[in-house]
N, C-alpha and C positions, 0 to 999 in steps of 0.2 A: 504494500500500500504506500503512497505515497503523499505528502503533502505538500498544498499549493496556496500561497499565499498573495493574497490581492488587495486591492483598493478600490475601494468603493466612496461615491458623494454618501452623505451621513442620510441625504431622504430616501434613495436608495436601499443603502442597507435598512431602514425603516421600514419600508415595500420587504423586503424581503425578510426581516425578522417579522413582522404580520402575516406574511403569506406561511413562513415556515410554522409560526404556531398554530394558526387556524386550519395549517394541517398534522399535528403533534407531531412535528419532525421538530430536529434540532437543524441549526442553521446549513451547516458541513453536509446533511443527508437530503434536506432540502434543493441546496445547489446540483450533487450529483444526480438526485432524481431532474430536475429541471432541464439538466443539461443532456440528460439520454433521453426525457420526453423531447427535444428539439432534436437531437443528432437522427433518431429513429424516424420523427415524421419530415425533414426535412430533407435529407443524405440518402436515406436509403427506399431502395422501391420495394411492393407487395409483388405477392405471387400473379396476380393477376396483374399486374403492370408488367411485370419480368415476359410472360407468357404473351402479352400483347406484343411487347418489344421485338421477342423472337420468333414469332408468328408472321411478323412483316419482313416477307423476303425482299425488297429492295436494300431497307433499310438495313437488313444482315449481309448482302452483299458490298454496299456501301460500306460500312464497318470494316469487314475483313480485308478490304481493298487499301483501307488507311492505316489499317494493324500492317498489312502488305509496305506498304509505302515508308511508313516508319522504318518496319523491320532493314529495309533496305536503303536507309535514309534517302529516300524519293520525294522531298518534301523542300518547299520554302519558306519558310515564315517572311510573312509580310507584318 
């Protein structure tokens, strides 16, 4: 485990020592849940999003074509 230490404005921490006790967490368990409710609904996709993705064959040959292109450094950044 490891520990991360931050700053925060004082109305802030306010906001969030209220939010943390109106849900009986302490501060530190608070934040961690906070921060996996946001990495999970923002970062990553569902099963039916994954399935929509690779269901669309252009868009998977598109893909493979740049992984392609990469691999090969076939590429320019503009």
């Amino acid at each position: 485990m490891k520990t991360v230490t931050m700053r925060v404005d004082n109305s802030i921490y306010s906001i969030i020592k209220s939010v943390a006790d109106g849900q009986k967490r302490n501060i530190s368990n608070f934040l961690e849940f906070a921060v996996m409710q946001y990495i999970t609904s923002s970062e990553y996709i569902n099963s039916s999003e994954m399935k929509e993705i690779t269901e669309d064959i252009e868009l998977m040959q598109n893909l493979r074509k740049g992984f392609e292109d990469v691999k090969n450094v076939d590429y320019e950044i503009v």
